[in-house]
N, C-alpha and C positions, 0 to 999 in steps of 0.2 A: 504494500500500500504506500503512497506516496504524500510527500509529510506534509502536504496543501490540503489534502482529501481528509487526514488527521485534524488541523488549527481552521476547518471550516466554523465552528461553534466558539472559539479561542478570541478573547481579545488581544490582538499583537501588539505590543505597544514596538518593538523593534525585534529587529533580523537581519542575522548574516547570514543563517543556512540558506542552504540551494531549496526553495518551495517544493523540487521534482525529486529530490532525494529521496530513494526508495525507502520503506522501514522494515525493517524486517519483522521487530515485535517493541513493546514498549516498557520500560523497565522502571522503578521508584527506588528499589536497591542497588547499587553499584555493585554489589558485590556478585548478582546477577546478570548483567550486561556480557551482551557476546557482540561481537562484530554485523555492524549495520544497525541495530538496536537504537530507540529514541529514548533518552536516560531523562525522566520529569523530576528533577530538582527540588524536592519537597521541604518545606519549613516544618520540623516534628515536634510531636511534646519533648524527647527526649533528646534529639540531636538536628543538626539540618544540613539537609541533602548537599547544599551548597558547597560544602568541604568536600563533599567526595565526586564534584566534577572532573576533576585529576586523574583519580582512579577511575573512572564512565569512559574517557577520553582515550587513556591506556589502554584499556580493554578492546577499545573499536567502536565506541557508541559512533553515530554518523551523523547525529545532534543532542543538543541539550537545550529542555522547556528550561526555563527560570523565570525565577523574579528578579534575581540581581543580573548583571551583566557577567558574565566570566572573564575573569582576567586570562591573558593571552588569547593567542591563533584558536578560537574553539568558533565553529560553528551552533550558532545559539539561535532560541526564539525566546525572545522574554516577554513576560505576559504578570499583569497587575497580583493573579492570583495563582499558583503553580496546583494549589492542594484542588481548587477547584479544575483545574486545567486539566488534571492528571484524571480527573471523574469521565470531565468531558470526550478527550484524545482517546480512553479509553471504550466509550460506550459507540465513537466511530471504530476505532479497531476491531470490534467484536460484531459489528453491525448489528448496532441498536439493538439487542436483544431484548430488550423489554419491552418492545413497541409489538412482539410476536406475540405475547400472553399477556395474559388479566394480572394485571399486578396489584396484590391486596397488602396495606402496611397496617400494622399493628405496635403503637408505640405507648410506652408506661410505667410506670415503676416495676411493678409485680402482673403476674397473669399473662404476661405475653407467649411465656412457652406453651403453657396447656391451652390456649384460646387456638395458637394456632394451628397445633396439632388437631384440636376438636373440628378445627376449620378444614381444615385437610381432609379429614375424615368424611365430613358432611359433604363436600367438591366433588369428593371422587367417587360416594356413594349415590347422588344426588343426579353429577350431567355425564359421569361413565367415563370423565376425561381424567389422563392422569396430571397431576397437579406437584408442582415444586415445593418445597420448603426452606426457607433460611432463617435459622434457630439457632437457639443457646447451646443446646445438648449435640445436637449434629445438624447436618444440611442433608434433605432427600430432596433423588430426582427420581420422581415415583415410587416405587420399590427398592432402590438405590439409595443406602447409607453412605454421604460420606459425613467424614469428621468434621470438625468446625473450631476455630478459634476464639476470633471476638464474635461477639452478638451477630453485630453486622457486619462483614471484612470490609478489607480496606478495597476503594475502588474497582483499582483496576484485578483484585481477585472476585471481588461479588460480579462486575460484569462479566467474566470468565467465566462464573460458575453458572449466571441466567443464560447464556449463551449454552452452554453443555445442556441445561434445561431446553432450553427451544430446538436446540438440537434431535433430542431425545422426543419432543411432540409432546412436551409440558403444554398443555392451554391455558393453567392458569399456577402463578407463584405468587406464595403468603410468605413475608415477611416479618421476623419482628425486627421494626426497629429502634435502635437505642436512642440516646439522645448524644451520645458523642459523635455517631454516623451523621446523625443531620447536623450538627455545628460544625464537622470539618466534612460536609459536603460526600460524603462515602455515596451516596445516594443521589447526586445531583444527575439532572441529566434523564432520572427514572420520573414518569407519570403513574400515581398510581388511581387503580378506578376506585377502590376504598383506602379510606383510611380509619383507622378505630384509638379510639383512646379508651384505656382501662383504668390509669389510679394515677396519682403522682405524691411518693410519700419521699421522705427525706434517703439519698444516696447518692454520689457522688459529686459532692461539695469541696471533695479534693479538686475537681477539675470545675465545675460550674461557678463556684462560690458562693452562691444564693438560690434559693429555692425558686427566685423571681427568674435569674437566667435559666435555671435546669428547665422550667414551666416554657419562659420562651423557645429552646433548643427544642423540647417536645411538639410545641407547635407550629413550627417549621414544616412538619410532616400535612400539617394542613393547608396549605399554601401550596401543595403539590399533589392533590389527588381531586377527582372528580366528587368524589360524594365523602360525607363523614359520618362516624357517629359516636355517641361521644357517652362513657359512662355518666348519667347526672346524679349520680348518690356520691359523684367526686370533690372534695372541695374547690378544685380548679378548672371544674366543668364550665361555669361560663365563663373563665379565663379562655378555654379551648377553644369554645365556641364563638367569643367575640375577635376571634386570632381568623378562625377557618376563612377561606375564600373561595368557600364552596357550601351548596345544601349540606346544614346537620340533622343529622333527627339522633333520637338519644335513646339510654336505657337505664332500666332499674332496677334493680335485685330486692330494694325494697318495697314494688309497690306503688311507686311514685308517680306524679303526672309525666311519665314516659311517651316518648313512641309505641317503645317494647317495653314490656316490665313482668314483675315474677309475682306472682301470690298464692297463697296454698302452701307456700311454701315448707318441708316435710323433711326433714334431715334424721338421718341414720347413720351406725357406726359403716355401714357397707354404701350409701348413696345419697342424694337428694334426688329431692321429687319435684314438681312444683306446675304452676299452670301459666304459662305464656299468653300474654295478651296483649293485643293488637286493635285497637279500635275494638270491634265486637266481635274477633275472632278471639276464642280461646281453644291452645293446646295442650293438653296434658305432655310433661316434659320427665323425663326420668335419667339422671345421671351416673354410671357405677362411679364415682369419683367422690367420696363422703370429704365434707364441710363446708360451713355458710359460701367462701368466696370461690366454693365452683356451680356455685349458681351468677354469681357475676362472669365467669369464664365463660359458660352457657349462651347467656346470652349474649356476649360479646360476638361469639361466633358465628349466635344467629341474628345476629346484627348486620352480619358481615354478609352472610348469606342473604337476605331480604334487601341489600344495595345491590346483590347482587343478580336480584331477582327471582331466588328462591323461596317457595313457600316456606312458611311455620310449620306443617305437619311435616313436610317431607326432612327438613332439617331436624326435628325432634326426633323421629324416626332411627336417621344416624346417628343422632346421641345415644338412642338406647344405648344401641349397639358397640359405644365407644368403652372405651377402656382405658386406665391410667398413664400417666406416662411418668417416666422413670426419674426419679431423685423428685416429686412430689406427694409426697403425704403416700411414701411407697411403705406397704407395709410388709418389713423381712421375717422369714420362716425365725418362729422359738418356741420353746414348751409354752405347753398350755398355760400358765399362770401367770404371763407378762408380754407383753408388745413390743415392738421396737418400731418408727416411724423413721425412714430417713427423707429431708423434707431439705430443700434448696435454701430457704426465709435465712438470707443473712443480711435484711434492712429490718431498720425498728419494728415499720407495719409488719411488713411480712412475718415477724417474730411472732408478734401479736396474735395475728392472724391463723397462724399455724396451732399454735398453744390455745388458743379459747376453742378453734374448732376439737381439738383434741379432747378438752375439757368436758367437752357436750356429753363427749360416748364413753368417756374413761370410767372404769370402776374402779380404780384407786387411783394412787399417786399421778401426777405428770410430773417426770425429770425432765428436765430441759439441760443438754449437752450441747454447748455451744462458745463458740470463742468471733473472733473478729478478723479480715485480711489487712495485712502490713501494707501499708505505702497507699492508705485507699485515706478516704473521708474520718480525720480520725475522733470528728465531734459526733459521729453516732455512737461511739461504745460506749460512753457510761449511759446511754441512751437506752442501748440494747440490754445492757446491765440493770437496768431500775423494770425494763419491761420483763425481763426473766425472771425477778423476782418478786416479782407482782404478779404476774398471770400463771408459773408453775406454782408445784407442790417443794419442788427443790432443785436444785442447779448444779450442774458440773460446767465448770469454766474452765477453759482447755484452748489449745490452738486450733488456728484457722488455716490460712495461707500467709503464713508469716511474712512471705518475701525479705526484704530485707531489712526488715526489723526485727527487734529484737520479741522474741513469743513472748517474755513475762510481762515489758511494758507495755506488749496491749494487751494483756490479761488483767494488769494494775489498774489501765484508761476503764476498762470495764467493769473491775470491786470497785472503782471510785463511784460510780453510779447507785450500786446497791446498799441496803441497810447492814449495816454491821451486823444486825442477828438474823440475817437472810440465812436460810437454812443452805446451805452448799459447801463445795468440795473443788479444790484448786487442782488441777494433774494438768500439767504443761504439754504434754507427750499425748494427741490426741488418741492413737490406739490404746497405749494404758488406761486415758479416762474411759475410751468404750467399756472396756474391759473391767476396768471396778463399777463401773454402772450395772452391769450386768450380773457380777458377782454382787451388790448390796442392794437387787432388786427386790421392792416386796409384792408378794401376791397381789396382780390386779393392775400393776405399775403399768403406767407408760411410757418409755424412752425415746424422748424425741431428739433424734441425732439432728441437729440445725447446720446449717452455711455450706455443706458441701453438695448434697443431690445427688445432680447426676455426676460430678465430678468424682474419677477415680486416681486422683495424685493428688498430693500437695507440694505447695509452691514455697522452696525454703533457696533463699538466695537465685531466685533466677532460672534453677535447678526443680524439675517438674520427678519427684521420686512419688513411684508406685503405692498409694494407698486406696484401694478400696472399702468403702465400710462395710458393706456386705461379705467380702469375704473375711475380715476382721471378726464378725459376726459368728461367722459361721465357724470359721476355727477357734474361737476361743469356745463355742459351746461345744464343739466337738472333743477338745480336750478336757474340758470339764463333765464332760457323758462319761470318757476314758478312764477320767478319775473317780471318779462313783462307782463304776463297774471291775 
């Protein structure tokens, strides 16, 4: 492709490349660059591309996007925004893939992953078409797992990866997406025909700083899609809604003057139940997915579906039929006398969240096993710490994804929050705490393992070593069978 047919969408503010220079592919790492290659020059959180035009140049790149000029003999196009440049340059490389399928976005604090798994579900039971996913847990192209990074990758991989979809004869791709994706443009360049808003609770103020930008970065997402609709039992719902530049229509899990909303509402250790209504349409709705906030999931989804032109029956229908998804309110194999939940909720609500709906079906205790990640927002952990020990029975405080901090001083950030006679237990070493949880269990307990889900490592310096809870789980009660017997 040739690098005029690339900078069609591109502000140029100047150039020395040749416009007919061939490209071969287009690169943001230098460290990836092969000969012929367009190297986009990126400004990052953690470094900027800028320094490694040397190394792009060395390699064989044939040009470089920038924002700065390059110093010496370099063949350049500089352009006002590179981060967005790099979204754009990419979705012509790949030939516009999103413009081939229904591209539905879902952006929020919490609920994005099950919303759009549920949505997924519904799509492809609904129009028989196979449908994309881009998730937290993994990305599918149909039947097709692959693995996944950030929420939403960085441009020029998520266009790679719609493109492999369109490829494949996706007709329609759910997205969730984050709020970092839309303030550095990961997503620019895509139209989507919905968009949905689920919650906006306090998280990543390491990077936002104010609940006021995190709210704006979220509603970015409505300024680029065709229809909305917007959870209203949100406190930032008609923040959303006076942002959208598009029809919303809304929902409620309470019952509320909705578009769509829930009543009847019938929760169980195994499901909720509830009745959907719609103007003077009501459908009986049944969920395997037990507690209050996968009835906001629910309807988010068929939220998603009614923009998208699907009935209410035929969307409740594929709920029955739906089933959990992994690292939420998953509940792992143990003797009869005790539970274990491993559950994703590493934001305050979320925590919340997680723990009351536990509360509803428990017959005894709720432990709450929970710590916080290093290098993240670190005003939510005494946060997290005052809601742990208010909404459990008792608490094991333990590590998260330390990164690169130190595990005890945010186990410390997080006792600083709770009451000194808060019933709990410090173990730094997140398997050991599994492990005395399980050993100091009383008949009826609950063990809600919190902040990791679907995640099978932890993140100590940089360094991603193998931890799963589940199989943590399962070997330590195996050995404790071993020793009984």
């Amino acid at each position: 492709m040739k690098l005029k047919e690339l900078l069609k969408d591109i502000s140029v503010l100047a150039m020395t490349a040749d416009p007919d220079t061939e490209i071969r592919d287009v690169r943001y790492d230098s460290r990836a660059v092969e000969p012929g290659d367009l190297f986009v020059a990126v400004q990052g959180l953690q470094s900027d591309g800028h320094r490694f035009i040397p190394m792009a140049m060395e390699k064989g790149a044939a040009a470089v996007l920038c924002q700065r000029k390059p110093e010496g003999d370099v063949p350049y196009v500089q352009t006002d925004d590179s981060r967005l440049a790099l979204a754009l340059v990419s979705c012509a490389y790949f030939g516009h893939p999103s413009e081939k399928m229904t591209m539905v976005g879902v952006t929020g604090t919490n609920g994005k992953t099950t919303s759009t798994v549920l949505l997924k579900r519904i799509l492809e039971d609904v129009t028989g078409e196979k449908v994309g996913l881009v998730g937290t847990i993994s990305h599918w192209i149909g039947d097709e797992e692959v693995p996944s990074g950030n929420t939403t990758p960085e441009s020029y991989d998520l266009q790679k990866l719609l493109a492999r979809m369109a490829e494949a004869g996706c007709a329609y791709a759910v997205m969730e997406v984050s709020s970092h994706a839309l303030a550095l443009d990961r997503v620019a360049g895509i139209h989507f025909r919905a968009g949905l808003f689920t919650n906006l609770t306090q998280d990543h103020l390491d990077f936002h700083k104010t609940m006021e930008e995190y709210a704006e970065a979220k509603a970015l997402l409505f300024s680029r899609c065709g229809r909305a609709a917007v959870n209203l039992d949100d406190p930032w719902a008609e923040f959303m809604i006076r942002r959208a530049q598009c029809p919303v229509s809304t929902f409620s899990a309470r019952g509320g003057d909705a578009d769509l909303r829930a009543e009847d509402v019938r929760l169980s250790a195994s499901d909720v139940r509830f009745t959907a209504c719609a103007g003077d349409e009501r459908v009986p709705v049944r969920l395997g997915i037990p507690g209050a906030f996968s009835v906001a999931n629910a309807l988010t989804a068929m939220s998603a579906g009614r923009l998208l032109g699907l009935s209410l029956a035929d969307c409740a229908a594929s709920l029955g039929r739906a089933t959990g998804v992994k690292g939420r309110v998953e509940v792992v194999p143990t003797p009869d006398d005790f539970t274990i939940v491993i559950d994703y909720a590493h934001t305050p609500d979320a925590l919340e969240k997680v723990l009351r709906t536990i509360k509803e079906v428990s017959q005894g205790r709720v432990v709450a096993l929970f710590g916080c990640g290093g290098d993240r927002d670190r005003t939510k952990r005494p946060i997290m710490g005052r809601i742990g020990a208010a909404e459990a029975d008792f608490c094991v405080i333990t590590s998260d994804n330390p990164r690169t901090e130190d595990p005890q001083a945010i186990i410390d950030e997080i006792l600083a929050g709770m009451p000194p006679e808060a019933p709990k237990k410090v173990i730094c070493d997140r398997p050991e705490a599994i492990c005395w949880a399980i050993d100091n269990h009383l008949p009826g307990d609950v063990i809600v393992l919190a902040g990791k889900g679907h995640e099978t490592y932890q993140d100590v310096n940089h360094v991603k070593r193998h931890m799963d809870e589940r199989e943590i789980v399962a070997e330590h009660l195996r050995r404790n069978e071993e020793h009984m017997t």
